[in-house]
Biotite code that builds the C-alpha atoms (Angstrom):
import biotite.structure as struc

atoms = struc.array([
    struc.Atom([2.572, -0.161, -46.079], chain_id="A", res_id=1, res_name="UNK", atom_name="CA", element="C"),
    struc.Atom([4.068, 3.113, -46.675], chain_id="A", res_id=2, res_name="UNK", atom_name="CA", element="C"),
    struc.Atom([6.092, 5.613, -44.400], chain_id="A", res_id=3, res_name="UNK", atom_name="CA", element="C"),
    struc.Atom([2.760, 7.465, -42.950], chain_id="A", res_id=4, res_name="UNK", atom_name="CA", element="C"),
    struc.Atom([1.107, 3.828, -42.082], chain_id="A", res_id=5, res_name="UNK", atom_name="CA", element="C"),
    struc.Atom([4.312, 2.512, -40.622], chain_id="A", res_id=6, res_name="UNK", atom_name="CA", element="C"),
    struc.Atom([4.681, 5.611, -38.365], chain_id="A", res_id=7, res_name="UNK", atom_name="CA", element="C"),
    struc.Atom([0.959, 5.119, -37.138], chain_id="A", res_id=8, res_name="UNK", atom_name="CA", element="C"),
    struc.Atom([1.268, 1.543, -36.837], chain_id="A", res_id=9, res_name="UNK", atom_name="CA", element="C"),
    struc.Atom([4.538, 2.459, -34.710], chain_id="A", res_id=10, res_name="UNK", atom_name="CA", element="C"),
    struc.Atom([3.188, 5.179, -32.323], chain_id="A", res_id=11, res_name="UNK", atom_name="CA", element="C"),
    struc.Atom([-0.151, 3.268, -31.273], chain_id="A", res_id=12, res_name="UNK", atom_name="CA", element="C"),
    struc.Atom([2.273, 0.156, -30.830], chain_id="A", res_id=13, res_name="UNK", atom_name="CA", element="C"),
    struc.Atom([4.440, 2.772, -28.459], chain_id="A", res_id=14, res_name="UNK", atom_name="CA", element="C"),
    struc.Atom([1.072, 3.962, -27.059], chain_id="A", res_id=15, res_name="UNK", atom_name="CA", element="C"),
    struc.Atom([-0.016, 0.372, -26.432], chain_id="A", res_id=16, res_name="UNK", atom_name="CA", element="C"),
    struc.Atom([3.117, -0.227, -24.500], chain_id="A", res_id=17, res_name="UNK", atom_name="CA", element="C"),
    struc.Atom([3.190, 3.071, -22.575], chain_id="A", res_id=18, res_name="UNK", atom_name="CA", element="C"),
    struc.Atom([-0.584, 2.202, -21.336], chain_id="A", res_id=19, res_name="UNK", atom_name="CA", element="C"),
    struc.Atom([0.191, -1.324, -20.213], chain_id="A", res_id=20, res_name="UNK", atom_name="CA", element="C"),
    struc.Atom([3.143, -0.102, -18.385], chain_id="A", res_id=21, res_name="UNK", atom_name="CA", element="C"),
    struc.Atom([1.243, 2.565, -16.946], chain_id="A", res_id=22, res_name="UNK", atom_name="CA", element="C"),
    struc.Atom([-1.455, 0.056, -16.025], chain_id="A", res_id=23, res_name="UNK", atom_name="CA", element="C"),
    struc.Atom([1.689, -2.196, -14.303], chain_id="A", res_id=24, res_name="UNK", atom_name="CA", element="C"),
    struc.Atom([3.241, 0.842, -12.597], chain_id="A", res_id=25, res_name="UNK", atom_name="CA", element="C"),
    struc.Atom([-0.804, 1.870, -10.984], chain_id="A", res_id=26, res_name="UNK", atom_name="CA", element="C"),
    struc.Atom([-1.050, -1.802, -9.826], chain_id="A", res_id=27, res_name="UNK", atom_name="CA", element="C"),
    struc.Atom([2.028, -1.882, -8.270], chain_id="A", res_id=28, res_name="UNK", atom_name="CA", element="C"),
    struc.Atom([1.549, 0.990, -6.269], chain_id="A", res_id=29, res_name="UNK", atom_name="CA", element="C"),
    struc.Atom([-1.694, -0.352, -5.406], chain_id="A", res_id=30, res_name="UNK", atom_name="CA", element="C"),
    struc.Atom([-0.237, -3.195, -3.861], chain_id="A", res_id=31, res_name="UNK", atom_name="CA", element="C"),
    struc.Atom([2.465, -1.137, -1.951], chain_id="A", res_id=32, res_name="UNK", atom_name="CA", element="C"),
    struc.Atom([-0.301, 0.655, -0.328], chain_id="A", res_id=33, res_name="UNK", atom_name="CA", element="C"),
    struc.Atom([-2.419, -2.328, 0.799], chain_id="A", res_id=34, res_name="UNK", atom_name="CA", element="C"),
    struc.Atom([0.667, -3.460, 2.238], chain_id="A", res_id=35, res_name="UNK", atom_name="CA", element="C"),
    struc.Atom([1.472, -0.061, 4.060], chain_id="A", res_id=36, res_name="UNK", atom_name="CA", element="C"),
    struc.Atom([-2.056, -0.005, 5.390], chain_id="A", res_id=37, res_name="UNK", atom_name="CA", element="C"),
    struc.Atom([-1.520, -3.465, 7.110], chain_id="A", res_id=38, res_name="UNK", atom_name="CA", element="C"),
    struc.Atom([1.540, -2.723, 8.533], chain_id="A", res_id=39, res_name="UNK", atom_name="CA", element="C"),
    struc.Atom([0.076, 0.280, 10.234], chain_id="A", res_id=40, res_name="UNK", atom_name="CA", element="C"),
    struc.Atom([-2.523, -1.273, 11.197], chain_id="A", res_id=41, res_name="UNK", atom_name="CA", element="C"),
    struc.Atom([-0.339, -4.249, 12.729], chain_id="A", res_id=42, res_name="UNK", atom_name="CA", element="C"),
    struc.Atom([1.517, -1.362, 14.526], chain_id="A", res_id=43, res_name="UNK", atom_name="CA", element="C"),
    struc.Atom([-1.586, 0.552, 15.846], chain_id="A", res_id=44, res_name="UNK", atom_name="CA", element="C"),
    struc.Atom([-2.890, -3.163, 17.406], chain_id="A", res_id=45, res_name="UNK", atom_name="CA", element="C"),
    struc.Atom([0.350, -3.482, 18.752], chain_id="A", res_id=46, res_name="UNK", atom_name="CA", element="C"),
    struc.Atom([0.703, -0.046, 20.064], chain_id="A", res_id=47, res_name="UNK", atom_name="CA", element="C"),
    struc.Atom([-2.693, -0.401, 21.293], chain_id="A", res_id=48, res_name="UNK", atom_name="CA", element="C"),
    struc.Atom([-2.282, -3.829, 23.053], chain_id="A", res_id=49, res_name="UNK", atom_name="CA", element="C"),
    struc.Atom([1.424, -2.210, 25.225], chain_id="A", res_id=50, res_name="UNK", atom_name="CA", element="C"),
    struc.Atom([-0.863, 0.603, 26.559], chain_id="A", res_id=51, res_name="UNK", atom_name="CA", element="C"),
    struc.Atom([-4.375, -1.471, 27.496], chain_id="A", res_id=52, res_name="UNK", atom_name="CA", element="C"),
    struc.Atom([-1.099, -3.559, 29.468], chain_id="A", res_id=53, res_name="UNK", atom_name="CA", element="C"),
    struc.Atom([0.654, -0.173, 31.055], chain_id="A", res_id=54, res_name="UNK", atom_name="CA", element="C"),
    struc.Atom([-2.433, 0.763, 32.188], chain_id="A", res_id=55, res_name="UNK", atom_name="CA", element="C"),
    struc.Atom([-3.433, -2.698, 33.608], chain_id="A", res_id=56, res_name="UNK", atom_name="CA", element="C"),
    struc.Atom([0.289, -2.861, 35.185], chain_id="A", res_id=57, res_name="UNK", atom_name="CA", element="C"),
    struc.Atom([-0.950, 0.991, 36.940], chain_id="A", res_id=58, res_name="UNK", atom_name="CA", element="C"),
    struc.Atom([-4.142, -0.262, 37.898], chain_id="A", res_id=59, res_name="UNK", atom_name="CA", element="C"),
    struc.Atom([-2.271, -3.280, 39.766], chain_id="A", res_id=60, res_name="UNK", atom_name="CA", element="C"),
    struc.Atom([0.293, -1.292, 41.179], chain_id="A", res_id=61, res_name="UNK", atom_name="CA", element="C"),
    struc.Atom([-1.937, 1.243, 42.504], chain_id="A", res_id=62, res_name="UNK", atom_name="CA", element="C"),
    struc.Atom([-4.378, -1.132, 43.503], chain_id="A", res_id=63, res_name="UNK", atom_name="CA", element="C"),
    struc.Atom([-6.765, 0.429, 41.642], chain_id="A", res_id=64, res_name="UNK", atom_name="CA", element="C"),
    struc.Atom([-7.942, -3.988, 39.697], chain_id="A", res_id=65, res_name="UNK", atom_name="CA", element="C"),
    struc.Atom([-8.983, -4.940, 42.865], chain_id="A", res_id=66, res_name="UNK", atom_name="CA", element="C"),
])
């Protein structure tokens, strides 16, 4: 192999690398975001379930349930 084969064989290796790491970095992020997405989701049911039970706790104060 001489110098102009080893320096090709040598960048696609680097190129090879840089792709799968790229590929890594874009699945990782991927996952960070499902996981976002279901914590605000978790929040928004939980945010969702206090006020359905501050307006049930008005409607019994006020008399308004019965």
């Amino acid at each position: 192999m001489n110098n102009s084969q080893s320096a090709s064989y040598n960048a696609g290796q680097a190129k090879g690398q840089a792709q799968e790491k790229t590929g890594q970095m874009a699945d990782k992020a991927g996952d960070m975001m499902q996981s976002a997405k279901k914590s605000v989701q978790e929040a928004g049911s939980q945010m969702k379930a206090k006020a359905q039970d501050a307006a049930e706790a008005v409607k019994n104060a006020t008399g308004m349930n019965k």
